[in-house]
BAFI-3210 file (N, C-alpha, C; in Angstrom, 3 decimals, decimal comma, padded with zeros to 6 digits):
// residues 155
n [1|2|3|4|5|6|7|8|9|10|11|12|13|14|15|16|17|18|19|20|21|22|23|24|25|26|27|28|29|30|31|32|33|34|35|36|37|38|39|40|41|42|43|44|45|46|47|48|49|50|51|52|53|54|55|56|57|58|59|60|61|62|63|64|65|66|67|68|69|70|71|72|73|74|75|76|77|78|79|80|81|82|83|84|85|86|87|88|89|90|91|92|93|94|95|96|97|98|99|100|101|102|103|104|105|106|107|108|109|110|111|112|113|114|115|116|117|118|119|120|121|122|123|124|125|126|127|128|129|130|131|132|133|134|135|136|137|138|139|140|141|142|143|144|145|146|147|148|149|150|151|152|153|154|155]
n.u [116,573|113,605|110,692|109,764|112,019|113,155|112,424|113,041|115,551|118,064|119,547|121,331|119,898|117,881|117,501|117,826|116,071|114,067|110,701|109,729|111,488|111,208|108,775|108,829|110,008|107,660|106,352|105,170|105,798|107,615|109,959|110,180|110,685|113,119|114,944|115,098|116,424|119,089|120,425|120,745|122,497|122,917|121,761|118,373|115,924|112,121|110,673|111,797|112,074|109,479|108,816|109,869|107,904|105,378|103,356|101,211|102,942|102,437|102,151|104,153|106,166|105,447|105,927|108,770|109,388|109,126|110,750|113,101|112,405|112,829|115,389|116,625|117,442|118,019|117,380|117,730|116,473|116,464|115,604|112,605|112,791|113,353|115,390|116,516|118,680|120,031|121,102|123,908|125,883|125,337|122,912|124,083|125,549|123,698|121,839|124,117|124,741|122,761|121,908|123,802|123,512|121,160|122,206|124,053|122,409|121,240|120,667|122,716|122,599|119,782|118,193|119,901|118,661|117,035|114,912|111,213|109,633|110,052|111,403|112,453|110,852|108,515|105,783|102,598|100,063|097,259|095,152|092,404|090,508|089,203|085,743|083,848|082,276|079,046|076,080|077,337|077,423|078,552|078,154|076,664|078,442|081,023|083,515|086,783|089,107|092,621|095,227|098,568|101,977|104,554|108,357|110,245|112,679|116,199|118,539]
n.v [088,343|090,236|091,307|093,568|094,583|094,853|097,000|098,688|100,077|101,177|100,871|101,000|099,904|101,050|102,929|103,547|101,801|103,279|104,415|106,015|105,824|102,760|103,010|104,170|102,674|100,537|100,708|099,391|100,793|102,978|100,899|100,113|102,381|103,401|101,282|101,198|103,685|103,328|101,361|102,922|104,948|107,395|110,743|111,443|112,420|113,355|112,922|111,001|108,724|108,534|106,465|104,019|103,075|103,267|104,928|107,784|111,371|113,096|111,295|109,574|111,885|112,546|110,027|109,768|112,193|111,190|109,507|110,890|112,634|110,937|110,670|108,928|110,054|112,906|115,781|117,899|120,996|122,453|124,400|123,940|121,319|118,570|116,617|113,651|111,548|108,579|108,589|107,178|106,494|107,189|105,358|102,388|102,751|102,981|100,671|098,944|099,505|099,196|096,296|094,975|096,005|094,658|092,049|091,912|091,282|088,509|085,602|083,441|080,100|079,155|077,081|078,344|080,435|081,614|083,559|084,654|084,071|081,561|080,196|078,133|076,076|073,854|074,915|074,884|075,444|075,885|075,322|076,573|074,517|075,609|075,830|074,173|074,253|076,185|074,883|071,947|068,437|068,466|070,580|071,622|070,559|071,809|074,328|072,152|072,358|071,601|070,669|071,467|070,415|072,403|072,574|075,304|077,199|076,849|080,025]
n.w [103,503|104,031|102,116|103,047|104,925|102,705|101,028|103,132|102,878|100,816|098,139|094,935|092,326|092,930|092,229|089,853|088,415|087,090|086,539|084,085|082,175|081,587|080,979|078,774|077,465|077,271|075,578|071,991|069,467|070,416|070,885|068,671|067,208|068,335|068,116|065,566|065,281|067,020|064,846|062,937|063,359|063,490|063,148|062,734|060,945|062,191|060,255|058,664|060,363|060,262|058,713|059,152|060,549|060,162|061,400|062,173|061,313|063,469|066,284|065,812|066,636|068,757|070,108|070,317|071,348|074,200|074,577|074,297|076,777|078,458|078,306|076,730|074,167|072,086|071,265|068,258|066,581|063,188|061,482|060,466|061,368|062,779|064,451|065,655|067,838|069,235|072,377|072,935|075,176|077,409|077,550|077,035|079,481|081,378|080,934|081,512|084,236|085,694|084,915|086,387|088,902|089,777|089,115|091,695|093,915|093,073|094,520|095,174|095,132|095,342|096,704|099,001|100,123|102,563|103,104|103,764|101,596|100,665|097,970|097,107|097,641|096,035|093,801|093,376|090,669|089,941|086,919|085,008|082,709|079,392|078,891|077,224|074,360|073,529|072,919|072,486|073,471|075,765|077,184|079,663|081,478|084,348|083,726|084,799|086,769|087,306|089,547|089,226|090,151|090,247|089,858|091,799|089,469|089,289|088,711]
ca.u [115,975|112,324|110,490|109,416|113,201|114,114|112,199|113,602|116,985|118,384|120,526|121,311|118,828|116,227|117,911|118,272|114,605|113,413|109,599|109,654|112,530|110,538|107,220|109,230|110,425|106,939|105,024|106,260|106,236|109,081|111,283|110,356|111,760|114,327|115,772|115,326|117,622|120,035|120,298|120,980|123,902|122,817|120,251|117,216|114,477|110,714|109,891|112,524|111,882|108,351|108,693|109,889|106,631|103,826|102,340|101,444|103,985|102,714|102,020|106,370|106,896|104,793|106,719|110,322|109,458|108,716|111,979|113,858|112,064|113,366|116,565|117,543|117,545|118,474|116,550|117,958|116,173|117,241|114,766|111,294|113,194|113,650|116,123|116,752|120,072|120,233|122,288|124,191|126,744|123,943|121,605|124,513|125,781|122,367|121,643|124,963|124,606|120,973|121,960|125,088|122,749|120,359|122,758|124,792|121,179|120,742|121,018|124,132|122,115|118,231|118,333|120,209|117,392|116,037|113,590|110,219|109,728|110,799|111,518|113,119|109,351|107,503|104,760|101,166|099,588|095,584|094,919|091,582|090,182|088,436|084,702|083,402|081,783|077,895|075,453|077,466|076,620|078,803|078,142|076,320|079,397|081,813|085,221|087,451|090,503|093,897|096,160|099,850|102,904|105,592|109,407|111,401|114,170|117,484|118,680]
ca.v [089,649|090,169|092,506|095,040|095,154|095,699|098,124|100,290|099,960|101,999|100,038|100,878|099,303|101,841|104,863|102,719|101,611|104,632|104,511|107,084|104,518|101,804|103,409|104,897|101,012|099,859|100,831|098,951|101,677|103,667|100,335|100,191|103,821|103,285|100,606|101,779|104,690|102,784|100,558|104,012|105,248|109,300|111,797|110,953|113,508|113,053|112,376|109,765|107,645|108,119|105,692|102,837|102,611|102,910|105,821|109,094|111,593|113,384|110,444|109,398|112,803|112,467|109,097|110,468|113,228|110,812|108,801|111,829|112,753|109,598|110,264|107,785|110,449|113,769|115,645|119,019|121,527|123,166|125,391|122,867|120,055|118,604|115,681|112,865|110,484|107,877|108,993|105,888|105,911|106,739|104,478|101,715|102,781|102,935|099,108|098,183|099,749|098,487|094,685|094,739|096,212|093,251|091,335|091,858|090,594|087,425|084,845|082,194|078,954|079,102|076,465|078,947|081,257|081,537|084,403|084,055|083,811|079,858|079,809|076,535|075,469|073,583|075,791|074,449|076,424|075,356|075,671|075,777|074,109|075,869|075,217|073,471|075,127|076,269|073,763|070,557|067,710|068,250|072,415|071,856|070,227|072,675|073,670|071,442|072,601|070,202|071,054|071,073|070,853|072,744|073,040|075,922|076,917|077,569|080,872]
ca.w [103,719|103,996|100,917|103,834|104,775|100,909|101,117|104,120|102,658|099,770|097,267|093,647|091,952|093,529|091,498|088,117|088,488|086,682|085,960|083,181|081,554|081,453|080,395|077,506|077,148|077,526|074,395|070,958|068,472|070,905|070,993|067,237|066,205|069,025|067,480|063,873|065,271|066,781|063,806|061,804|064,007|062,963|063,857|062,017|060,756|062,595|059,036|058,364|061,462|060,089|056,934|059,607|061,726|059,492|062,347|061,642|061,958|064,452|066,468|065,678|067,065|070,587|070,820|070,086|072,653|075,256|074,659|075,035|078,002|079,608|078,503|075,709|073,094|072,440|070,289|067,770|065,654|062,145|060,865|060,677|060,715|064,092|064,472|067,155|068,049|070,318|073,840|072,856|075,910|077,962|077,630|077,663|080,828|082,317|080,864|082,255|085,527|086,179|085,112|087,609|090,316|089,661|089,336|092,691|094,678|092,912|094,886|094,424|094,856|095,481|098,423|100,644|100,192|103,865|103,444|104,172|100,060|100,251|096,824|096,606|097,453|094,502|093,392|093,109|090,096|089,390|085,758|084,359|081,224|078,563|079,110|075,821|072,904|073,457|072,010|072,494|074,778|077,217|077,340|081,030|082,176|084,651|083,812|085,748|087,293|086,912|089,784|089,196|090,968|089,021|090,220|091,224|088,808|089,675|087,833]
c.u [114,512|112,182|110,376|110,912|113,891|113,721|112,254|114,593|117,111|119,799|120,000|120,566|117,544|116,380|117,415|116,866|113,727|111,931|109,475|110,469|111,962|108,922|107,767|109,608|109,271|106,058|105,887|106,931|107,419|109,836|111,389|111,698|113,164|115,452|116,534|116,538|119,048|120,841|121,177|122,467|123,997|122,169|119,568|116,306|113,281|110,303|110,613|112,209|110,066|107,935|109,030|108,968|105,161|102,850|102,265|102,159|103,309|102,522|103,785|106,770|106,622|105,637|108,380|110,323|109,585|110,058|112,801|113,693|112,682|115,097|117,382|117,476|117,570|118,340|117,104|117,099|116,588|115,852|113,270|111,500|113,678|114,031|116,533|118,285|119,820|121,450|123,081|124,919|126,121|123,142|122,589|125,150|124,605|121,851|122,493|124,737|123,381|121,012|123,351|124,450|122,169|120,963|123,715|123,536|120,891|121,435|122,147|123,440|120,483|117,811|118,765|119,783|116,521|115,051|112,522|109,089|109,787|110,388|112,080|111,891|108,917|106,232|103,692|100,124|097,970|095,638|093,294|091,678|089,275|087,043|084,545|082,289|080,135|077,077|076,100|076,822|076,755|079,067|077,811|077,829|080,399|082,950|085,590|088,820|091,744|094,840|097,631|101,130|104,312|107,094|110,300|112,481|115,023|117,582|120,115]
c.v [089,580|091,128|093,671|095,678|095,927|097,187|099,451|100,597|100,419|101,558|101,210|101,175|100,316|102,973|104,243|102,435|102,664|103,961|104,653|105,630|103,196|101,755|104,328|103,796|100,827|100,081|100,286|099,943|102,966|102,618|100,125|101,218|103,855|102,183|100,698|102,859|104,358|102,458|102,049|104,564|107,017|109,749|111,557|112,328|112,454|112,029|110,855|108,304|107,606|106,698|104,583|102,374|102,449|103,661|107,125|109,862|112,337|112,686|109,989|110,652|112,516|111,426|109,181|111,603|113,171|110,360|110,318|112,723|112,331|109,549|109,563|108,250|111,943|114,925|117,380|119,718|122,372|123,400|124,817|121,472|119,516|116,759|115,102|111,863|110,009|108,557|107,626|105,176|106,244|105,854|102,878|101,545|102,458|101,196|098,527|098,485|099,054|097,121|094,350|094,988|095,117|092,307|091,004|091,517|089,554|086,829|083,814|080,751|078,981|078,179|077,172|079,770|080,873|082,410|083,597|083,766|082,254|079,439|078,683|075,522|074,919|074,553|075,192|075,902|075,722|076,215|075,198|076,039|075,076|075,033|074,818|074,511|074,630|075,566|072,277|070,156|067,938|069,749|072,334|071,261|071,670|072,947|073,224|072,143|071,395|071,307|070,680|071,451|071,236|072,941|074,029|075,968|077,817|078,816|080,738]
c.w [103,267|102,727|102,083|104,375|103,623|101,192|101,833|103,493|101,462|098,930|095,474|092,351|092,050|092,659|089,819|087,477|087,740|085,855|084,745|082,293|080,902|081,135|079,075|076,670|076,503|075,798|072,700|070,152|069,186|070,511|069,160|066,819|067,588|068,572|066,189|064,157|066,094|065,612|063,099|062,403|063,560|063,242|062,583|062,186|061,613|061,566|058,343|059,477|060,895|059,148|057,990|060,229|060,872|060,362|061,846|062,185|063,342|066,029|067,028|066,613|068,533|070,991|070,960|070,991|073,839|075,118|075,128|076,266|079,103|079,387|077,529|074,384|073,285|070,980|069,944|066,042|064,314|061,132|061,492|060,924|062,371|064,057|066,000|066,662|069,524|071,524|073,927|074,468|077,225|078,383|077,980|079,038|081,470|082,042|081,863|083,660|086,248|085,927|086,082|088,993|090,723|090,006|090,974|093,456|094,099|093,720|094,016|094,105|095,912|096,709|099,233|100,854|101,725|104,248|103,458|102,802|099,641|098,854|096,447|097,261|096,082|095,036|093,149|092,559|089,464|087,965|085,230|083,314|081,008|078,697|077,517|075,538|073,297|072,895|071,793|073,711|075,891|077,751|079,054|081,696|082,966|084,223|084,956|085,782|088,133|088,328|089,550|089,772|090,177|090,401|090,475|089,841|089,457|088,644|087,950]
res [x|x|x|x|x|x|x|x|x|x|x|x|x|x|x|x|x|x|x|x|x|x|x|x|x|x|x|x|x|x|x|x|x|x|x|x|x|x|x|x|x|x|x|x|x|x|x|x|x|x|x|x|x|x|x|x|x|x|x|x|x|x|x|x|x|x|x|x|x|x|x|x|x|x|x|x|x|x|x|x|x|x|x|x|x|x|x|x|x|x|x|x|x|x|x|x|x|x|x|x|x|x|x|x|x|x|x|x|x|x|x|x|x|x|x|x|x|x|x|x|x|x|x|x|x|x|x|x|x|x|x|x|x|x|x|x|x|x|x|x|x|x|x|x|x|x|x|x|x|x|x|x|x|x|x]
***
């Protein structure tokens, strides 16, 4: 299957794909306090998830707002005090579902790959060198570029 075919066609994968998900992924100090609250297995104060990051709180809060935005948290107030918990069975369904999607399009063996992708091609990747350090001899010299022929891998 071509990419411009993938892309007429409506699989799975296309729902699971969530942007938001993966831009709530994308920044450390979420997978930080996302982990830290895993890890804890309870609803956590703002201020408690604050002491694991070393950010200011209100900072912890904007990023705990965004996670639950996306879904992978689920966030309750009591008086000033405003508490988060992981959506535990949630968020593993949504892992599991989104690596089974993935998974049902990998190819079985990379040779019987007949798109127009020919991934069981060797790859020719040009690497250049680091030009040399200003004021030596050989500063006028160009970088040179080493081509190399690297191997598919099977997955």
């Amino acid at each position: 299957m071509s990419p411009s075919q993938a892309s007429s066609c409506c699989g799975p994968a296309d729902h699971l794909l969530d942007p938001e998900l993966f831009k709530a992924l994308g920044d450390p100090t979420r997978t930080q306090l996302l982990g830290c609250l895993i890890k804890c297995g309870r609803a956590c104060s703002v201020s408690e998830l604050a002491a694991c990051c070393h950010v200011d709180l209100s900072v912890v809060s904007r990023h705990l707002q965004h996670l639950e935005r996306a879904g992978l948290l689920e966030g309750s107030k009591a008086g000033r005090t405003v508490s988060y918990i992981v959506r535990y069975q949630h968020l593993a369904s949504l892992l599991r579902s989104l690596a089974e999607a993935i998974s049902s399009h990998q190819p079985t063996d990379a040779a019987a790959c007949t798109g127009p992708c020919n991934c069981s091609a060797p790859i020719t990747i040009t690497v250049a060198k680091k030009a040399p350090a200003a004021g030596t001899s050989s500063a006028r010299i160009a970088p040179r570029t080493t081509p190399r022929t690297l191997k598919a891998r099977k997955s």
